[in-house]
N, C-alpha and C positions, 0 to 999 in steps of 0.2 A: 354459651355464657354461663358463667357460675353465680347462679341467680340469688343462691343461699349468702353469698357474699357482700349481696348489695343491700343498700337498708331500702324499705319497702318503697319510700318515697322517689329510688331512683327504677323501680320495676314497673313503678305504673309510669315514670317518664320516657322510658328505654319500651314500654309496649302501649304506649302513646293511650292508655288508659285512665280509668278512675276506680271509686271504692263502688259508684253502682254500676260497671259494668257498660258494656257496649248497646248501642241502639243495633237494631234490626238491619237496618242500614248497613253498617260499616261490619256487622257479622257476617252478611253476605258476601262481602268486597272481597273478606279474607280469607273466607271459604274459597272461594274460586282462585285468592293467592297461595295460600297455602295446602289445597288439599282434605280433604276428609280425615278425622281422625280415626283411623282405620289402620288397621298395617297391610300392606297390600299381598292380595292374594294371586296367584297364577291364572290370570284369563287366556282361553283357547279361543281362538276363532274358529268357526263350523268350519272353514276352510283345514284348518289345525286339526280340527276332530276329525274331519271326512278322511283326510289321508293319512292320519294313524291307523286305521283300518287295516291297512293295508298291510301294515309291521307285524304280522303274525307269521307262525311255525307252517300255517294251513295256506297262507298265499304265498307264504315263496315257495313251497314244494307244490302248488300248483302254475307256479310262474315255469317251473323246473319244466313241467310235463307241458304250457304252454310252447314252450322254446322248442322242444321236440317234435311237437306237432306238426309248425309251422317248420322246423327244416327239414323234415319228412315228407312235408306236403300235404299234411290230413287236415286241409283248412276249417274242413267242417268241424273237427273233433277241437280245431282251435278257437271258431266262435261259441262255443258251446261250453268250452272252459272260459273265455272272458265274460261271456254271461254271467256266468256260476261267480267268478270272483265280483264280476261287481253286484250281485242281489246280495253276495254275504255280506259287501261293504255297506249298502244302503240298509240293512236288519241293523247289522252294528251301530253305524251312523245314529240310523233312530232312536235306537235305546239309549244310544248316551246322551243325544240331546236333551231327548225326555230325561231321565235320569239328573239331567244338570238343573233343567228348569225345575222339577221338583224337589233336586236340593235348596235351587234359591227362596221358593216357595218355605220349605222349611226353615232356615233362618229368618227371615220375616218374622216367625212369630217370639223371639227370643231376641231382639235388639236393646241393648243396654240403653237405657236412659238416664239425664245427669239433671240437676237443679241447679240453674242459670240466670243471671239477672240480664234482662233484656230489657231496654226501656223503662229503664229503672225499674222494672216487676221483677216478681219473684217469677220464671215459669219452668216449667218440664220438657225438655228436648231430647232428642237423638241423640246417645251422647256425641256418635259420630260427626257430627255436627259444630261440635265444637269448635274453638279458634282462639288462638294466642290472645290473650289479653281478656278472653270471658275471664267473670269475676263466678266460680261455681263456690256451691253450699254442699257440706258431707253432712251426713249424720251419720249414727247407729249400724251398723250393717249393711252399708252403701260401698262400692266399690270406687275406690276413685277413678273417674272419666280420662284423666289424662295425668300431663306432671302438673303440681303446682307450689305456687309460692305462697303459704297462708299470714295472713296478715292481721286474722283471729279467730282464737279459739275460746273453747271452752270443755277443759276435761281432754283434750283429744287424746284419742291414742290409735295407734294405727299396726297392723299386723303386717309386717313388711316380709313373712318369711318368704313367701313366692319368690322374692327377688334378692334377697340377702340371708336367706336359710336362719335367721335368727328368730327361734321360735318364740320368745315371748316378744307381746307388743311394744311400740316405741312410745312414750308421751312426748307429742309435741310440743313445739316453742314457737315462738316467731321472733326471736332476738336475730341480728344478722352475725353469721358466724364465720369463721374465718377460711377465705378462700380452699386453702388446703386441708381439707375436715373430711374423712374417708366418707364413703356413702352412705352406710349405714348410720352414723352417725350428723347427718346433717338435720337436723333436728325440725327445721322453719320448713322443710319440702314433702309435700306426696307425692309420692309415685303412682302411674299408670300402672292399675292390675291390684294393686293393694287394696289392703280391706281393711274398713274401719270397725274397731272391736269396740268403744265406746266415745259417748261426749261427742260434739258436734265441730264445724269450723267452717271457714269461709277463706276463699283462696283464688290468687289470680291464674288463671295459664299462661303457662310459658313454654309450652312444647305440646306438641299432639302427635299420633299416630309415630314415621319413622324418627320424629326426631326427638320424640320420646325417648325416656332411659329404657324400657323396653324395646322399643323401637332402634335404638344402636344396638343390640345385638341378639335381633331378627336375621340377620344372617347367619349369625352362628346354630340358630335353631334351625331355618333351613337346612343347614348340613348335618344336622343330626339325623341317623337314618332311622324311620317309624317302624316300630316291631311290624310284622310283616300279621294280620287277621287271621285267626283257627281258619275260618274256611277258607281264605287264600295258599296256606299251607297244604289243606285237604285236596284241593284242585287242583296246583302243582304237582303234589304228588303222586295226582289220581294221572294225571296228563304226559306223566314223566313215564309211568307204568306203563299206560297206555301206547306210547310214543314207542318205549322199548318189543310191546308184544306186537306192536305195527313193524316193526323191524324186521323181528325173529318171521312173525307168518309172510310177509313179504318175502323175505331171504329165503325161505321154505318153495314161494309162488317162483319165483325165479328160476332155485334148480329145478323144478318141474316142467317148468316149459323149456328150460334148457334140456332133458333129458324128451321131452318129447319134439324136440327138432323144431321148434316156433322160430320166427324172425327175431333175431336181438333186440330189434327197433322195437316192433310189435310187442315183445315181452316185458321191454323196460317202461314204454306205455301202461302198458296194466297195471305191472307192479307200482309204476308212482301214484296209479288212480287209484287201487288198493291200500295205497298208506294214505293218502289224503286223505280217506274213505273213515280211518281208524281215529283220527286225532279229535277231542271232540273241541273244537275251537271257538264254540260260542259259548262254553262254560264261564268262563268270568264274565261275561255280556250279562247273563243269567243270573249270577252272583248279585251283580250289581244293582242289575233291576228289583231282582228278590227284596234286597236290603232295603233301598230306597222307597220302593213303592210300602213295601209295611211299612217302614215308619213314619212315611205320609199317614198311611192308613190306620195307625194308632192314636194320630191327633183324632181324630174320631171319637176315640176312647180316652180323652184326654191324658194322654201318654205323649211327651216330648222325647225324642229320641235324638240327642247332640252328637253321640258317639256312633257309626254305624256297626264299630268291632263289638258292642256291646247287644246287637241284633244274633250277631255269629254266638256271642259268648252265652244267652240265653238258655238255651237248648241244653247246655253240659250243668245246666245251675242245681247242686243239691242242698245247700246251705245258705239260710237267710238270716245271716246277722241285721237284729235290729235294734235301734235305740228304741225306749219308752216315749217319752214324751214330747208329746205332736206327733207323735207314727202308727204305736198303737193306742197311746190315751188322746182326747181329745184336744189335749195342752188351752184348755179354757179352764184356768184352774181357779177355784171358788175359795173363797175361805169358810168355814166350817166351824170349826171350834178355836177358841183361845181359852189357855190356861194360865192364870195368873193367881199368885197369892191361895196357892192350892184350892183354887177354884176355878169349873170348868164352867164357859159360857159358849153358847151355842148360838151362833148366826142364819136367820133365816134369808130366803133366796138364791135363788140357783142363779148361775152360766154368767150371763150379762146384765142382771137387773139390780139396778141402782139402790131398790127398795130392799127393806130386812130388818129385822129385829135381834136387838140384844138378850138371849134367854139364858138364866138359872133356873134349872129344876122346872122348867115350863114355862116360869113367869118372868116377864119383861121385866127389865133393868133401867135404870138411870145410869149411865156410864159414868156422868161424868160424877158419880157419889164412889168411883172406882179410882182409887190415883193411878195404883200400876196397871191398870187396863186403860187411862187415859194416856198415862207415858208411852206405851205399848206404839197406839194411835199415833202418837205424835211421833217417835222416832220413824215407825212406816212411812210416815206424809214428806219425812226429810229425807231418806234413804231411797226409797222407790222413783227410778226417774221416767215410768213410764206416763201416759196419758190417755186422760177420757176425753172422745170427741163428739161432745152431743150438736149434732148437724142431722137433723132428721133423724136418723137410726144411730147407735148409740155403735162407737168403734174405741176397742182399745188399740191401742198402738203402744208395743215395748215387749221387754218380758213378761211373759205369763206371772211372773211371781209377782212383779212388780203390780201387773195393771189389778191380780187378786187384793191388795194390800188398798192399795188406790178405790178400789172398788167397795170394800172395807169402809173405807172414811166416811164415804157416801152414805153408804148403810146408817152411819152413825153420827151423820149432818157435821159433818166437821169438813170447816172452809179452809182447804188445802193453801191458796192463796195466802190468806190469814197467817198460817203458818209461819209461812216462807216469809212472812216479811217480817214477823217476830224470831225465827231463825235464820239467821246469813247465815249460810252456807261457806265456810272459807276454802275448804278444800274434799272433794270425794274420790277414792280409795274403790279401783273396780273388783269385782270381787278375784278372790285369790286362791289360786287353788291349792296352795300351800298353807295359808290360814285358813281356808272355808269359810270368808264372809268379804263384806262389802261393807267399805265407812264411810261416813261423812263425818265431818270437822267441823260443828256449827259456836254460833257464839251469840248469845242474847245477854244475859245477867252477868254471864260467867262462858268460859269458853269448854264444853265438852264433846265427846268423838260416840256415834253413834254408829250401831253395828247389828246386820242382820244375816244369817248364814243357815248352815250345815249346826241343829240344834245339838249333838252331843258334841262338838266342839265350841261352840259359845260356853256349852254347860262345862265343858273341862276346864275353859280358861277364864271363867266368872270367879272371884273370890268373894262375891256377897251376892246376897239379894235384896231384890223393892219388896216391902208389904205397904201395907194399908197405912202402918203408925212405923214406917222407917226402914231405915238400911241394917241390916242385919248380915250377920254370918252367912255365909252360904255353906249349912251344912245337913241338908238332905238332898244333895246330886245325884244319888241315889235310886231316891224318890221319882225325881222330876224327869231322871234318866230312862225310868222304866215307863213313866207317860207319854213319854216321847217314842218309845218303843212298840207300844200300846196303838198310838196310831199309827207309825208305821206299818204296823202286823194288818191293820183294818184298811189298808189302802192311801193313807194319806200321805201328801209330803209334807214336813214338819219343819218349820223354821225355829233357830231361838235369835231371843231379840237381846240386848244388854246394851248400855252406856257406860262413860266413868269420864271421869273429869279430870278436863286436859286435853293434848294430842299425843301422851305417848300410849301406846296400847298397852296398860297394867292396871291394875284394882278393879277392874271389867265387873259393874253389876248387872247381876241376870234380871229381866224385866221378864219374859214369861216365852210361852208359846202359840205358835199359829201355826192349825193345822189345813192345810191347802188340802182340797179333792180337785183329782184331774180325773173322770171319767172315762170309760176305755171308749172307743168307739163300737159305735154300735155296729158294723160289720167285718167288726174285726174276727171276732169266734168265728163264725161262719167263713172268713176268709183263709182263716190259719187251718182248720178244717181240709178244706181244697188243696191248698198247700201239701199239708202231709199226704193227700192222696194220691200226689204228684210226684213221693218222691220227693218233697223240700221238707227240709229239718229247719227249726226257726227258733235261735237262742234271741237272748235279751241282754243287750248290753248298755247299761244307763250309770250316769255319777248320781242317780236318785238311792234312796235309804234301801236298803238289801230288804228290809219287813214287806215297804213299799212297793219294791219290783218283785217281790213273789205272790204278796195280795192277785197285783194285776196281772200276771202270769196265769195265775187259777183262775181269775173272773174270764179270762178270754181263752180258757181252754187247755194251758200247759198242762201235762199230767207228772211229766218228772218235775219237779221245784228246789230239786240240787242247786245250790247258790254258792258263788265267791264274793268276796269285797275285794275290795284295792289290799288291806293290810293281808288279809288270808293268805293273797299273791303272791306278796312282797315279801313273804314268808316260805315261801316254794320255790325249791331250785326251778331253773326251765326244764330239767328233763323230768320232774315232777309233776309240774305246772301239763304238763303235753300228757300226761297219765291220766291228770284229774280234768281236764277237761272235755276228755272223751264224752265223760255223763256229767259234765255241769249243764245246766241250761238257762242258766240267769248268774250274771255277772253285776256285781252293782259297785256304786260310791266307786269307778272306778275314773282314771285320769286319759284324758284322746292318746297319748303312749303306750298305754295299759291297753287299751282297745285294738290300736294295733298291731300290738306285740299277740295278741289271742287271736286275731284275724290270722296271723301271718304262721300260725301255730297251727289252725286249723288245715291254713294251707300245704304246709309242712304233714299233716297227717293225711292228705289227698282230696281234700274238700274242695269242689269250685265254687267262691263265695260270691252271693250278690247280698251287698251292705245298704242298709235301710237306712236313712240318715236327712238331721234337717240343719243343723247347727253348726256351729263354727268347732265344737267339740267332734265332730264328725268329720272334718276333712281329709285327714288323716285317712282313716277307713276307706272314706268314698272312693278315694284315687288307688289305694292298693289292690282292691276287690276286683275281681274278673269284672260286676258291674256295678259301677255305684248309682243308687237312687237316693232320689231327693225329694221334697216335702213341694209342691208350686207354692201354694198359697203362705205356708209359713215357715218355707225352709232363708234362711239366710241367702245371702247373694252371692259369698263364698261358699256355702253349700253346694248353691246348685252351676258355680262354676267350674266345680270339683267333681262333678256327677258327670254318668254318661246318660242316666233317664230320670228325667221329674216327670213325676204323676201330678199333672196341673191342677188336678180337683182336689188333693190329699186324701184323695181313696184308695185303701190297700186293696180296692178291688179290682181295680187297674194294672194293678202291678201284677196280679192273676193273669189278667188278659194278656200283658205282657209274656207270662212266659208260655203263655200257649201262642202265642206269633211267633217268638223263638223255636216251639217245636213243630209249627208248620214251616216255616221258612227251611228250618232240615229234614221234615220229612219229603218236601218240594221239591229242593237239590237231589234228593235218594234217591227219589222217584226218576226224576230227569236222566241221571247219572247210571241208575240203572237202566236205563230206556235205552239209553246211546251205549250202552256195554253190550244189552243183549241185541240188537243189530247189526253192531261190529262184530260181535263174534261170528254170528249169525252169516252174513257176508263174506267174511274170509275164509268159515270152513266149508261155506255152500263153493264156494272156488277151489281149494285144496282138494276137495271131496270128486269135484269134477275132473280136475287134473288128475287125480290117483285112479281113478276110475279109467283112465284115456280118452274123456270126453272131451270134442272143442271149448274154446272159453265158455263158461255157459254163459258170462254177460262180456259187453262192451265195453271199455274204459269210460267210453261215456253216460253212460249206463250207469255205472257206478255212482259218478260224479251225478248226476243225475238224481237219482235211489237217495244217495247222502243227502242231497238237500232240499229234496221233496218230500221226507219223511225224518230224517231226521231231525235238521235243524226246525222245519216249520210245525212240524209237528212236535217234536219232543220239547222245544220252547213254552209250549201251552199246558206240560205238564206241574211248571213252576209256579201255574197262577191256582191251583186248585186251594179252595178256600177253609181248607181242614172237615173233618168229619165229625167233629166233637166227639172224640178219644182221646185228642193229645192228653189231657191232662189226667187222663187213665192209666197211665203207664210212667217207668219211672226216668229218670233223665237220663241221656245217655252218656256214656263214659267219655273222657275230656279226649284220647287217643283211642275214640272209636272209627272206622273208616268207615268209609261213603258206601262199600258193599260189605262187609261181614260175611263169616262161614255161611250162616243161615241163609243166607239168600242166593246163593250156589245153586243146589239143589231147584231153586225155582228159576235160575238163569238156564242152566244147563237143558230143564224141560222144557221153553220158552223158543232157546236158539235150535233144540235136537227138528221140534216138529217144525220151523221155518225150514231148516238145510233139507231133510229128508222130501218133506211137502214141493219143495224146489227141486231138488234132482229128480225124482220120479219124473214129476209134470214135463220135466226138460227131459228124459233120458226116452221118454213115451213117442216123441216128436220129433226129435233132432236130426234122424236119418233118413227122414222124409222133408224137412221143410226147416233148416237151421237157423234160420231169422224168425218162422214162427215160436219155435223152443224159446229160443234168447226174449222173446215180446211175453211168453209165457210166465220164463223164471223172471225175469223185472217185475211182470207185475203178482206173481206170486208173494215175492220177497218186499212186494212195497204194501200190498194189505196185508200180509197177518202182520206187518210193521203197526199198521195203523188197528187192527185186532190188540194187539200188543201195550200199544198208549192208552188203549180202553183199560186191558188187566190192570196196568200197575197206576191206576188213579188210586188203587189203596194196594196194598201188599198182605193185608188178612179180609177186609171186608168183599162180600161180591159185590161186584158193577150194576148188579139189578138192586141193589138196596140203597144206592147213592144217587142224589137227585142230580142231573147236570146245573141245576142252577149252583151247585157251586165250584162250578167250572164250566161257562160258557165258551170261553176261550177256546175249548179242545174241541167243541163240535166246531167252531171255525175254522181249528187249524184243518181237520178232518178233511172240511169240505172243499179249501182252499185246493188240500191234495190231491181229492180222485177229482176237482174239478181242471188241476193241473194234469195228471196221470190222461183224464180222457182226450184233453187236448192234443195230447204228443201222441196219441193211441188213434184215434180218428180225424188229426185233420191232415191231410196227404200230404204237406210239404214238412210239418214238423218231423212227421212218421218219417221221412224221408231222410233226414237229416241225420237222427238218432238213427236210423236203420233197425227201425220196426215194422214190423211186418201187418196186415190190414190185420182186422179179427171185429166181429160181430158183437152186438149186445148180450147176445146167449152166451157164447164163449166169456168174455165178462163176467155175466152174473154164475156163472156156475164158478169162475175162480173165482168169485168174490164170496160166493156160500162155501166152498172148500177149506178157505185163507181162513174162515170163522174156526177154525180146528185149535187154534192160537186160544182164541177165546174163552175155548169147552174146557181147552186141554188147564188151562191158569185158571178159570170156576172151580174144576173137579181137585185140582191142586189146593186152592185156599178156604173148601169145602173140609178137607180130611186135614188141614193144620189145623181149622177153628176147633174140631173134633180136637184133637190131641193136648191144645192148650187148656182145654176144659177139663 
């Protein structure tokens, strides 16, 4: 229905409604009529999860080699591979369940909620919850719950670009307008997903979740296909590699036993056991877990992690664009000094307290013996729409500038209320970022326009000034230009205040200034500190006074304080602009386009950015950025819908933590990834090696199948839970197209797989022509502990294993013992043994391959002994 067309009186007849909204009652009725307002997401059933399992590259080419079995007749080699495919299915199975229930766990803590008249009350719900006919309330930086039809407002205005790309906001209406009126321009309606940029309103529903304007074309976004995750590319690619060197040494195993006259049957057996053996197929199982379980594990750290590709993007991060205010200053901004009538008065009281004093030269004042320091007061009290809510502990609610100014009056016993009722208010003007201020249209005596902004633009466009005894010339701008500069240079942000009479903006007189302090946070030095030692570079990009953002730049540790503004810019071709900002490190007074045209410049020079951001001036940024972070406590609700991490507590110290999970989470995958590299290598040339030699198979096909997932999979799985060493943040990030093995870690694959193969063939070549099943029982379990020697070495790739406690990886002594407690199984109990076609062997025999297999161990000690040497 086109709701915008109907006058109001026919939307609450047509949604069988009123102006206070639905009872509790009939909310429910039409929940359960209607639906959640939700858009609906893809549910699996575990039935749907358990037999996707099965859709992998690793079971159909073990399907391949089941079919052979059984038309050959090797039933035992055939229940031994259905074994094998259904334990991988049931590993998989698990993790993605868990992996699911942990994502639902994580949305739980991020559900939007709407302000709904129930029962005729005001109360707070779900927005999901929702239903055709609630009567919902917006305010300030609320997102709208669904579509609606407002009925009134006050000031609204609404930011509709998510849905109609029109970047400045809309001011609503409630007139009813004419059926055929494009969509952007229907003036009486909100949209679901839009965001309120100022001014309040009250509105009925009249669509939720699919039948939403969003919600019609929710299919269309379905078919859009999602950039495909860094580490999903890495794994692919790693798997593609892999896949092809499973090929080539298979194709190798082939003619070998073709030229040594083996059975065809027999040969094509091995060889398919041999490529199964190569593929590592629980690598995205591993991936996923990885991701999901740290960013459970972040909420710990009060880190909300929405996005999982921003877990993956973590790791490559060398560049922290950040806004100023609320990220590194406090954004609890005080007022400080006003300067009026070439007099500076000093305000006692810090942060949030109500109390303070009016000081010149030391000694309290009577303000109100001041006229332009009472004007001052007064335009603040009409201009500033924020609020003090004294309810036990004293909360401001609004802009920081606003609730500073608000805060002000207090200080200076002046009844806000009082005000307002001697100023009507006719019309307010949000601020602009093409004028630099923010009006109100009041009318008491006489009707004039009040205005508070960006103080060297008041100052530019004031043609007088207030004194004591009159309106005067305004001609020392000069003057008042360089005071305002003055505290900029010292830290402050600097409003100027002015009036003039009437509503059109001309003869503008300057009433004075008010200098706000926002103090830095107090962990922030210490955090930027870390940062740089990590490897992260950390500009400033704020619309606050350039003097301002370099002050706070130095109090918290920048050493270069190279600065642009917005006109500097505006001034610089782009291929200029991309020169000079190599060594700028503080951007100011700049506009959210400007922000992300130097973000995207950054990018453009090989930077992977993660954007710091709390405001609606920040959206921009937060969505371009490899990752955007968001402010919990006082980032906007379009902020943080634009983010892929809020830092719930707004501590930058978190966001440290964050990227030390990013470089465990890949150094976990390295680790893993090389673990299942040096194996397979390890495996296929311990068999090439055999074959060139003229030795029988040295292992079984089953054997193989076997070895892969008794050490590989169960064991190399536990290498991805290792809980970091406290290094990560020692070293510097890694390159965005860095691979999963690099040259450097060759040299340590190559010594890792030489002493498995060699270690293997001896033992087998010592035995084989006396007792060829004992050989085969030998090299198996040769090749399956220095495997698990092997997952000890690479818990670190430079630290020894003797310096690292297991408690931060318990995991691995589990998978460990799962394995020789599998291994002994099939080794000593007579019918398994029998099956696999193992030969008996004693505990002695055992512990001496199990002290030998230790050769693994010695040989990667003595190896990451003479690197630690070299890096020193």
């Amino acid at each position: 229905m086109n709701f915008h067309s109907f006058r109001i009186e026919e939307v609450l007849q047509i949604l069988e409604t009123d102006f206070l909204g639905l009872s509790s009652e009939e909310a429910e009725k039409r929940l359960k009529k209607y639906g959640k307002n939700i858009l609906p997401e893809e549910k699996r059933s575990l039935l749907g999860v358990f037999f996707k399992q099965f859709k992998n590259i690793f079971n159909f080419v073990l399907g391949l080699a089941l079919l052979l079995t059984i038309f050959l007749g090797k039933f035992t080699d055939s229940l031994v591979i259905v074994l094998i495919i259904l334990i991988n299915v049931f590993i998989g199975f698990f993790f993605e369940v868990r992996a699911e229930k942990t994502l639902e766990k994580l949305k739980s803590f991020l559900k939007p909620k709407a302000k709904v008249l129930r029962d005729k009350e005001l109360r707070e719900v779900e927005a999901e919850n929702l239903v055709p006919g609630d009567v919902v309330l917006i305010e300030e930086e609320d997102i709208i719950p669904a579509d609606l039809r407002f009925f009134e407002i006050e000031n609204l205005k609404i930011d509709e670009s998510i849905l109609t790309g029109e970047a400045l906001p809309v001011e609503k209406d409630i007139k009813t307008i004419d059926e055929n009126t494009p969509l952007p321009e229907r003036k009486n309606l909100g949209f679901m997903g839009s965001y309120v940029v100022e001014g309040r309103g009250k509105g009925i529903v009249f669509a939720t979740g699919v039948k939403s304007y969003v919600g019609s074309i929710y299919e269309k976004f379905k078919k859009i296909e999602q950039f495909a995750p860094h580490f999903e590319k890495l794994s692919k690619d790693l798997i593609l590699r892999m896949f092809l060197i499973a090929i080539s040494t298979s194709i190798l195993i082939f003619y070998f036993t073709f030229q040594r006259n083996y059975l065809w049957s027999e040969s094509l057996l091995f060889v398919l056991s041999s490529f199964i053996s190569s593929i590592p197929e629980g690598l995205p199982i591993i991936i996923t877990v990885l991701l999901v379980i740290n960013a459970y594990g972040l909420i710990k750290k009060n880190v909300f992690v929405k996005n999982f590709q921003a877990m993956e993007n973590l790791s490559v991060i060398n560049l922290l664009l950040s806004d100023k205010t609320g990220t590194l200053t406090e954004n609890m901004m005080t007022a400080r000094k006003i300067y009026v009538d070439n007099e500076e008065i000093e305000i006692t009281g810090e942060g949030q307290t109500l109390e303070g004093k009016f000081l010149k030269d030391g000694k309290e004042i009577n303000i109100f013996e001041n006229y332009p320091l009472v004007k001052l007061l007064n335009i603040s009290a009409v201009v500033s729409e924020g609020e003090i809510v004294k309810d036990g502990e004293i909360k401001l609610k609004g802009n920081p500038r606003d609730t500073a100014l608000l805060v002000l009056l207090e200080k200076a016993g002046i009844n806000l209320a009082r005000i307002l009722e001697t100023e009507k208010i006719i019309k307010r003007e949000p601020f602009s970022r093409i004028r630099k201020h923010k009006r109100a249209i009041v009318k008491h005596e006489r009707i004039e326009s009040y205005y508070i902004g960006a103080f060297e633009k008041i100052i530019e466009d004031s043609d007088f000034i207030l004194k004591r005894d009159g309106i005067f010339e305004f001609q020392n701008k000069e003057g008042i230009l360089n005071k305002g500069l003055e505290y900029a240079k010292n830290g402050f942000s600097v409003l100027g205040v002015a009036f003039n009479e009437g509503e059109k903006e001309e003869n503008l007189i300057f009433v004075g200034l008010v200098a706000l302090y926002d103090p830095p946070k107090k962990e922030v030095k210490e955090t930027i500190k870390k940062l740089k030692q990590a490897g992260i570079d950390i500009r400033i990009l704020t619309g606050d006074h350039k003097e301002t953002a370099i002050y706070i730049a130095k109090e918290v540790g920048f050493e270069n304080l190279n600065a642009l503004d917005q006109k500097e810019i505006e001034n610089l071709s782009e291929k200029e602009l991309l020169e000079k900002i190599k060594d700028t490190y503080i951007f100011a007074r700049i506009m959210p386009e400007t922000k992300l045209k130097i973000l995207e410049l950054y990018q453009k020079l090989g930077f992977s950015i993660a954007y710091l951001g709390d405001g609606v001036n920040d959206v921009l940024g937060l969505k371009k950025a490899e990752v955007g972070v968001c402010m919990g406590k006082r980032g906007s609700e379009i902020a943080k819908a634009a983010s892929d991490i809020i830092l719930i507590d707004d501590n930058l110290e978190s966001l440290v933590a964050s990227f030390e999970q990013g470089r465990k989470i890949y150094n976990n995958l390295k680790r893993t990834v090389f673990f299942l590299i040096t194996t397979n290598v390890a495996e296929h040339l311990t068999i090439l090696a055999s074959l060139i030699l003229d030795f029988p198979f040295i292992l079984k096909p089953t054997h193989i199948l076997f070895l892969n997932f008794v050490t590989d999979t169960l064991v190399g799985t536990t290498l991805a839970f290792e809980k970091g060493h406290g290094r990560e943040l020692l070293t510097k990030p890694r390159k965005a197209k860095e691979s999963l093995i690099g040259l450097d870690l060759i040299p340590l694959l190559l010594m890792m797989s030489s002493v498995m193969i060699i270690l293997t063939v001896l033992i087998f070549s010592s035995t084989y022509l006396f007792n060829l099943d004992k050989a085969r029982t030998y090299a198996f379990l040769v090749m399956s502990l220095t495997q698990l020697y092997n997952a000890l070495n690479l818990r670190s790739l430079n630290q020894s294993i003797f310096s690292l406690s297991f408690k931060f990886n318990p995991y691995i002594i589990l998978g460990i013992t799962v394995s020789l407690i599998l291994q002994s199984f099939v080794l000593f109990n007579n019918k398994a043994r029998e099956i696999l076609g193992f030969s008996e062997i004693n505990v002695f025999e055992f512990t001496i391959i199990l002290i030998l297999s230790s050769l693994v161990l010695i040989s990667g000690e003595i190896y990451k002994f003479f690197k630690r040497r070299l890096i020193k």
